[in-house]
C-alpha positions as CSV (number, residue, x, y, z in Angstrom):
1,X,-17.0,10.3,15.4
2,X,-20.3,11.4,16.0
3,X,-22.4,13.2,13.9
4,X,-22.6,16.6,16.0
5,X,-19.3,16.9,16.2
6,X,-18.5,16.9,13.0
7,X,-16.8,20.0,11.3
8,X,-19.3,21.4,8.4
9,X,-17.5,24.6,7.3
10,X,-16.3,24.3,3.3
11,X,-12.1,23.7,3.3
12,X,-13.0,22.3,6.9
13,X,-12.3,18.7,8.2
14,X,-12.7,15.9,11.1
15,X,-9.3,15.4,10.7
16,X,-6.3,15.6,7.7
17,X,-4.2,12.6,7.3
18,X,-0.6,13.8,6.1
19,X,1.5,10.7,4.4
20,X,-0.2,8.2,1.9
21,X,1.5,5.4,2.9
22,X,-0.3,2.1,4.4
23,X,-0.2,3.5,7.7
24,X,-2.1,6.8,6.4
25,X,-4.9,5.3,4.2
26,X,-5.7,3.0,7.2
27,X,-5.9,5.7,9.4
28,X,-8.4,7.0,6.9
29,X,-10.5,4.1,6.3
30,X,-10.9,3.7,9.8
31,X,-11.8,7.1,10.7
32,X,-14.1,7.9,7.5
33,X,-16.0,4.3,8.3
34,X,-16.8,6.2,11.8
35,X,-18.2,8.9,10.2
36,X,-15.4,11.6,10.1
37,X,-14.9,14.1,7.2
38,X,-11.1,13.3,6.1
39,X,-8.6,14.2,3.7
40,X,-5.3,12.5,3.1
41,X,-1.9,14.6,1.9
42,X,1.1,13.5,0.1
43,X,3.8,15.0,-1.8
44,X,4.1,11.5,-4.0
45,X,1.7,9.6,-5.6
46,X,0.7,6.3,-3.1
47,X,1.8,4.1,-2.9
48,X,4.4,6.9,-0.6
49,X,7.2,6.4,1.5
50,X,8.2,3.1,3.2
51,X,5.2,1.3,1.8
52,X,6.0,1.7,-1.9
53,X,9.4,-0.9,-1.3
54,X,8.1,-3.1,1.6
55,X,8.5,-6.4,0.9
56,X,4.8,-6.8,3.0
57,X,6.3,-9.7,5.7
58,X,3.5,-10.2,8.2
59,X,5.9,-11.8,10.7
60,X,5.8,-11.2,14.2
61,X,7.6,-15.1,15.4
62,X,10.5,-14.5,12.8
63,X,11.2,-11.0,13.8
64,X,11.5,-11.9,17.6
65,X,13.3,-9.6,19.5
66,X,14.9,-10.5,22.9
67,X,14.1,-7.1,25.1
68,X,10.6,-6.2,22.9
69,X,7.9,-7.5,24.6
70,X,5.5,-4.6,24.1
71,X,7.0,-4.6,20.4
72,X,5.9,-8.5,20.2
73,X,2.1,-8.2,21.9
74,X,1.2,-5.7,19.0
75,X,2.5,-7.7,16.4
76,X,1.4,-10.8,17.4
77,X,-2.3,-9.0,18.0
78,X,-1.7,-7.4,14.7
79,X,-0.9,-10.4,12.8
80,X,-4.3,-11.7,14.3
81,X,-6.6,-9.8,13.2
82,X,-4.8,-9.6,9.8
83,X,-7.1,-12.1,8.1
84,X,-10.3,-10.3,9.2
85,X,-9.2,-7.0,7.8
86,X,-7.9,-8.2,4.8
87,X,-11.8,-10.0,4.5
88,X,-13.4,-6.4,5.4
89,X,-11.0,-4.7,2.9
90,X,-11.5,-6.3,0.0
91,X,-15.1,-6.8,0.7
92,X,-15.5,-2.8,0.6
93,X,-12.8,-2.3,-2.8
94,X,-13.3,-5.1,-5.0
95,X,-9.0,-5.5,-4.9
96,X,-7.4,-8.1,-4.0
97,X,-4.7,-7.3,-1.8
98,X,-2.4,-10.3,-2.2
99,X,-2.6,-11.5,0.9
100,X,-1.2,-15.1,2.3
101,X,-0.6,-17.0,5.3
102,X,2.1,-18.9,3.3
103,X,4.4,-19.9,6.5
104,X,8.3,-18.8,7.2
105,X,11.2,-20.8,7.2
106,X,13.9,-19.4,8.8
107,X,17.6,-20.9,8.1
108,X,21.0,-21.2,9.7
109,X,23.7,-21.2,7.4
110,X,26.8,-22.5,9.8
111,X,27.3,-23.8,13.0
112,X,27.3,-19.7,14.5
113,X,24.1,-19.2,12.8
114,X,22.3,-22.0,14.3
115,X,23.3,-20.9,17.9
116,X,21.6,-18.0,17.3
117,X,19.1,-19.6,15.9
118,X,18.5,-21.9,18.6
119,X,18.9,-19.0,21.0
120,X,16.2,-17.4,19.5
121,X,13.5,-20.7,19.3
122,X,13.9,-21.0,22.3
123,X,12.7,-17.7,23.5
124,X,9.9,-18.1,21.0
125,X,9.1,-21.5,22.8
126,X,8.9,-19.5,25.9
127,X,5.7,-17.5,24.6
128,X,4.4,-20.3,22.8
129,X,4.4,-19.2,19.6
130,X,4.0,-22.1,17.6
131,X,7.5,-22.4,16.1
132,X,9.2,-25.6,15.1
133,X,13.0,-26.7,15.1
134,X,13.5,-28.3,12.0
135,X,16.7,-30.2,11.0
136,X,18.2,-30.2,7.3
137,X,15.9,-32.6,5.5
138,X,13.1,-31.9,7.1
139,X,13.3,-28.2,5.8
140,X,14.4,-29.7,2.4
141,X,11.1,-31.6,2.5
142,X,8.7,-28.1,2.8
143,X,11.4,-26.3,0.2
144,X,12.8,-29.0,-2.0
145,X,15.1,-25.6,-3.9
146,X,17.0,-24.9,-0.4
147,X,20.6,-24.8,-0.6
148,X,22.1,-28.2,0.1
149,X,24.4,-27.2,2.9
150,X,22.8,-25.5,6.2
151,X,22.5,-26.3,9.8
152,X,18.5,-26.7,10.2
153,X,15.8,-24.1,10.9
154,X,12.7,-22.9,12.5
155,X,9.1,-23.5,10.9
156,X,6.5,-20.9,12.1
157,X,3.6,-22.2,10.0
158,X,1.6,-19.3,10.3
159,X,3.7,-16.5,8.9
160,X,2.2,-14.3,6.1
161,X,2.6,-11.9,3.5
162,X,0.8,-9.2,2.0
163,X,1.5,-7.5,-1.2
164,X,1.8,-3.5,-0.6
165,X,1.2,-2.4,-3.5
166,X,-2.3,-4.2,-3.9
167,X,-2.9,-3.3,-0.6
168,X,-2.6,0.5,-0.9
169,X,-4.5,0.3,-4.5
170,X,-7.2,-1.2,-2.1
171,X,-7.0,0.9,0.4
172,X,-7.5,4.0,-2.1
173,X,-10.4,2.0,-3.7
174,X,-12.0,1.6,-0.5
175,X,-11.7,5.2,0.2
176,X,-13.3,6.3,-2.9
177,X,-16.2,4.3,-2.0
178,X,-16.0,6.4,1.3
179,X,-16.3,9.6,-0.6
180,X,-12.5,10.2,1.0
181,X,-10.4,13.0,-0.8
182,X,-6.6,11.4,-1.5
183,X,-4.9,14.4,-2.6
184,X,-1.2,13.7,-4.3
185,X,1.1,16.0,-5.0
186,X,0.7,18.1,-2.1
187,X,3.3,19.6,0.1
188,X,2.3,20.7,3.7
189,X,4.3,24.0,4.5
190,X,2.8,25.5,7.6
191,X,0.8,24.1,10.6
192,X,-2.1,26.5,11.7
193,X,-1.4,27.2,15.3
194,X,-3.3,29.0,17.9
195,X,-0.9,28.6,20.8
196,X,0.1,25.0,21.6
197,X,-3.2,23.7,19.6
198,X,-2.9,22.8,15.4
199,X,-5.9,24.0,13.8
200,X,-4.9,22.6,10.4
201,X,-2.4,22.6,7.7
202,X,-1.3,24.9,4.9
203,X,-0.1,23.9,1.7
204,X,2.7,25.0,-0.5
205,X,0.4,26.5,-2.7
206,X,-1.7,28.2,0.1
207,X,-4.4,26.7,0.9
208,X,-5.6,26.1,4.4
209,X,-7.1,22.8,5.5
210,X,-9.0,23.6,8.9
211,X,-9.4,20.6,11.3
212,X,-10.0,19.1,14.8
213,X,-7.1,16.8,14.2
214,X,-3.6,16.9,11.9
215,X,-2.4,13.3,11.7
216,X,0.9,12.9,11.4
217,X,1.7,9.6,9.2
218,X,4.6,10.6,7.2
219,X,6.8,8.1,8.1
220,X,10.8,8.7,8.2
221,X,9.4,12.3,7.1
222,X,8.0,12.6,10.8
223,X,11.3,13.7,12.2
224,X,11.8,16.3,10.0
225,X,8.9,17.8,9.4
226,X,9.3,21.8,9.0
227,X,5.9,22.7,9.1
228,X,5.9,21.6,12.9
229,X,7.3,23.5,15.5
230,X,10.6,21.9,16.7
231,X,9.7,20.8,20.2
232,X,6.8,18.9,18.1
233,X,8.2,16.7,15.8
234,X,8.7,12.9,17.2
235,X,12.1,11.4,17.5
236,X,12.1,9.4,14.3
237,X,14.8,8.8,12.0
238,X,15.3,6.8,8.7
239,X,17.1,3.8,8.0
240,X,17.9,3.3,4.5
241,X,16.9,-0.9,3.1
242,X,17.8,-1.9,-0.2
243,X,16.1,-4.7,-2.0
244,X,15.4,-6.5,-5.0
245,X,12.5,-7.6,-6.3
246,X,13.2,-10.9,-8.7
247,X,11.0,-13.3,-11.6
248,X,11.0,-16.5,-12.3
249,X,10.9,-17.2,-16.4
250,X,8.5,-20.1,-16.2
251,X,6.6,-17.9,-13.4
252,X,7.5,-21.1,-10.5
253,X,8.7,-20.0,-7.4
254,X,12.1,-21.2,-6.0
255,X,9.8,-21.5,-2.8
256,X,6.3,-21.8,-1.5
257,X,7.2,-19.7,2.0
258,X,9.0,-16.7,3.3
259,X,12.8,-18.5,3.6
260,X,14.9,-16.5,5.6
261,X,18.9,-16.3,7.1
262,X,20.5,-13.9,9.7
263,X,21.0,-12.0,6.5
264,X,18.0,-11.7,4.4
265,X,14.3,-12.5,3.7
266,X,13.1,-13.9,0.6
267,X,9.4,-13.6,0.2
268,X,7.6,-15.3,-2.7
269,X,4.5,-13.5,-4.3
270,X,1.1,-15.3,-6.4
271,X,2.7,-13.7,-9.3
272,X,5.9,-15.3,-10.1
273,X,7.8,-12.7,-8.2
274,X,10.1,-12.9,-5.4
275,X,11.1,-10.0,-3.3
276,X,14.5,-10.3,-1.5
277,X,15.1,-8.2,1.5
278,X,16.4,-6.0,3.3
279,X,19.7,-3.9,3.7
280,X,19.9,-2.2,7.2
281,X,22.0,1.4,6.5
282,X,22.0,4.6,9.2
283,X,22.4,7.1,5.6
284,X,20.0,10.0,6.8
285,X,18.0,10.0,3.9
286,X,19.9,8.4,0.7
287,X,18.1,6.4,-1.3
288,X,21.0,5.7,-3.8
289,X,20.7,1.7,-4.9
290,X,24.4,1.0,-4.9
291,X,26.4,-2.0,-6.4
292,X,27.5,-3.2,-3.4
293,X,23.9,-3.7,-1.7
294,X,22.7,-5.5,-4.5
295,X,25.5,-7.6,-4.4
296,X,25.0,-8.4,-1.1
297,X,21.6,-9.6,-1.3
298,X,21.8,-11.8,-4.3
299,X,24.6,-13.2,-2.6
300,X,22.7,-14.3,0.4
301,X,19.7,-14.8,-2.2
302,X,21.8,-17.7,-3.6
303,X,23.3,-19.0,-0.5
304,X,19.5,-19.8,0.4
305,X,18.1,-20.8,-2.8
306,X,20.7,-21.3,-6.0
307,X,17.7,-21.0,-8.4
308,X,18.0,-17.1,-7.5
309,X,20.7,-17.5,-10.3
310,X,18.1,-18.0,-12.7
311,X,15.4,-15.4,-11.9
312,X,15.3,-12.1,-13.6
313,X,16.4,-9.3,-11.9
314,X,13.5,-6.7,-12.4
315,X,13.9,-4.0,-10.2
316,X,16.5,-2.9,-7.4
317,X,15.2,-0.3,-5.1
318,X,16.1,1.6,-1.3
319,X,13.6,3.1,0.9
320,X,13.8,4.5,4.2
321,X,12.5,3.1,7.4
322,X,11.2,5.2,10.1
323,X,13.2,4.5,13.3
324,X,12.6,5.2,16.8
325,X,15.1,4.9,19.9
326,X,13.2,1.9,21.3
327,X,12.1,0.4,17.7
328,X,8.5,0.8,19.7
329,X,6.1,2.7,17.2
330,X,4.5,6.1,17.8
331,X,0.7,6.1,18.1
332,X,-1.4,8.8,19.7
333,X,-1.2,12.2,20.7
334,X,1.6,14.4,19.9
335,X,3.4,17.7,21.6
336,X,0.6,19.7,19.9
337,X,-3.2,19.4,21.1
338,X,-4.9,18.2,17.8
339,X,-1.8,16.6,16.4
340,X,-1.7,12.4,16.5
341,X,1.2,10.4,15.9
342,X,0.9,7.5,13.5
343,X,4.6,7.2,13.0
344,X,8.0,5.3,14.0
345,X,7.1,1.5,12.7
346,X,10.2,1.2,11.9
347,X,10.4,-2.4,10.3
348,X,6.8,-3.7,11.1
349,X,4.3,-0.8,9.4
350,X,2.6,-3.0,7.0
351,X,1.6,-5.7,9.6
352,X,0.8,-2.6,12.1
353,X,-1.0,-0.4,9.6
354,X,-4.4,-1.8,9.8
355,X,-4.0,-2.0,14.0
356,X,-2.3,1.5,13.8
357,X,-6.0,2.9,11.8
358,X,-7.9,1.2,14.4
359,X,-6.2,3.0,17.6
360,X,-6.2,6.5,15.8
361,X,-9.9,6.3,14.8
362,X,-10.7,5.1,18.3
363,X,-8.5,7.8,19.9
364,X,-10.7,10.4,18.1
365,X,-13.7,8.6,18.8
366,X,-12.7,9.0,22.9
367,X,-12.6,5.2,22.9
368,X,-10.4,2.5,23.9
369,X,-9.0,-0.5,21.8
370,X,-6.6,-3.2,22.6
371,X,-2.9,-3.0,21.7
């Protein structure tokens, strides 16, 4: 943002970030690395919302949609330039962020399965994207632990993962270097309005934070949020995921890749871990783990990889995703002058969060950027 139009009053701001998930500190970064005067809110300690159970799948071949292509040209574009950003980011923090291009392998189970399958590799042959029809032993060969009985799968070698967590400790360290304000704790309860323009925010405990722009990054939050008028909150709802998060004794990995079935994703981390992945539930905004989810993934754990039976079970968790009608994130101005939308990324905001930082800060800026 450039220098002269930069706010100067004390309690004043270029813009306030509310929500301090992935999607919110990038949105930060971005704009404080252009010069803006930024604060980020949020009512939990980061990493917040969707982000602190992401299972940080960088997958834009294996989550192929038929009917998405806008969804599919920012993913694909977002997975990219992940490398680069991941480069720039830990260059600025010092953190590693956990990042691999570790490849996906993604599974049919029965004879149904791998018409879908095969449905679906073909689209992705289509667009070129680099996938690969494997049968059974070849698969065995890349992941010697799969199950014994399956009906082949698909290869797309450059697949990656990201750890969240690591990336949001990042993201904060790179935003203390910044001289950027993350305030936890913090619960916005009133939007300062002047007509259809937001000025700034209030917070519970009173104090106003004047700005030239309120982002709104609070992910399945965004739907609901009180403090906007009505006619101004975005059309996003949440979409409960359970999912497990699993350790080998000896710290080896059942596998090197993401593995994957109709019914769940298994991603591997450097540590030892593996993260298993995902529930899809429409239960407003429970965030009870129940029996029956866990159930369900460490069945299809094991139908993939029987050494699941082995692993310690850590931790079971259930976040919420924020959903949109068209699954098609929401990025950019809002109902409100001064209010930005940085919401709705539904099952793709860790691979979108860095792209996501880059359009708001250029939206502020008054300049264009692909995607």
């Amino acid at each position: 943002m450039p220098a002269e139009a930069r706010l100067s009053d004390r309690g004043s701001y270029d813009a306030v970030v509310v929500g301090g998930g992935a999607i919110g500190l990038c949105c930060a970064w971005r704009l404080s690395q252009r010069g803006a005067r930024v604060v980020v809110l949020d009512r939990a300690t980061p990493p917040a919302g969707a982000t602190r159970v992401a299972a940080g799948m960088l997958a834009p071949v294996g989550e192929l949609a038929f009917g998405e292509p806008e969804l599919l040209r920012m993913t694909l574009l977002a997975s990219e330039a992940y490398p680069g950003f991941v480069a720039e980011l830990e260059a600025a923090s010092g953190v590693n962020s956990g990042y691999e291009r570790c490849g996906a392998l993604h599974l049919a189970l029965d004879r149904d399965e791998a018409a879908e399958l095969r449905r679906v590799h073909e689209l992705q042959r289509s667009l070129d994207l680099g996938a690969e029809w494997l049968p059974p032993r070849r698969c065995r060969d890349l992941e010697p632990g799969l199950t014994p009985s399956f009906n082949g799968g698909v290869h797309a070698p450059e697949e990656a993962a990201v750890d969240p967590h690591r990336l949001t400790q990042a993201l904060l360290a790179a935003l203390a270097a910044e001289g950027v304000e993350v305030r936890a704790g913090v619960e916005v309860a009133e939007a300062l309005l002047d007509s259809e323009r937001i000025e700034g925010v209030r917070t519970a405990a009173g104090e106003e934070l004047r700005a030239d722009a309120v982002i709104l990054a609070t992910g399945a939050w965004a739907g609901t949020a009180a403090w906007l008028p009505e006619h101004a909150r975005p059309p996003v709802r949440p979409v409960k995921g359970q999912i497990l998060e699993l350790r080998a004794p000896d710290g080896e990995q059942p596998c090197e890749r993401i593995v994957a079935s109709e019914r769940i994703y298994l991603v591997p981390r450097p540590d030892g871990r593996l993260i298993a992945g995902a529930t899809t539930e429409e239960r407003g905004f429970d965030t009870t783990v129940t029996a029956g989810g866990a159930h369900e993934l460490l069945r299809e754990a094991y139908r993939l990889l029987p050494d699941v039976a082995e692993m310690e079970l850590v931790e079971a968790m259930a976040g919420l995703r924020p959903g949109t009608p068209d699954n098609l994130p929401l990025i950019g101005p809002g109902e409100l002058d001064g209010l930005i939308l940085a919401c709705g990324h539904y099952r793709n905001g860790i691979l979108l969060a860095p792209l996501t930082g880059e359009k708001i800060a250029a939206e502020l800026a008054g300049v264009e950027v692909a995607g």
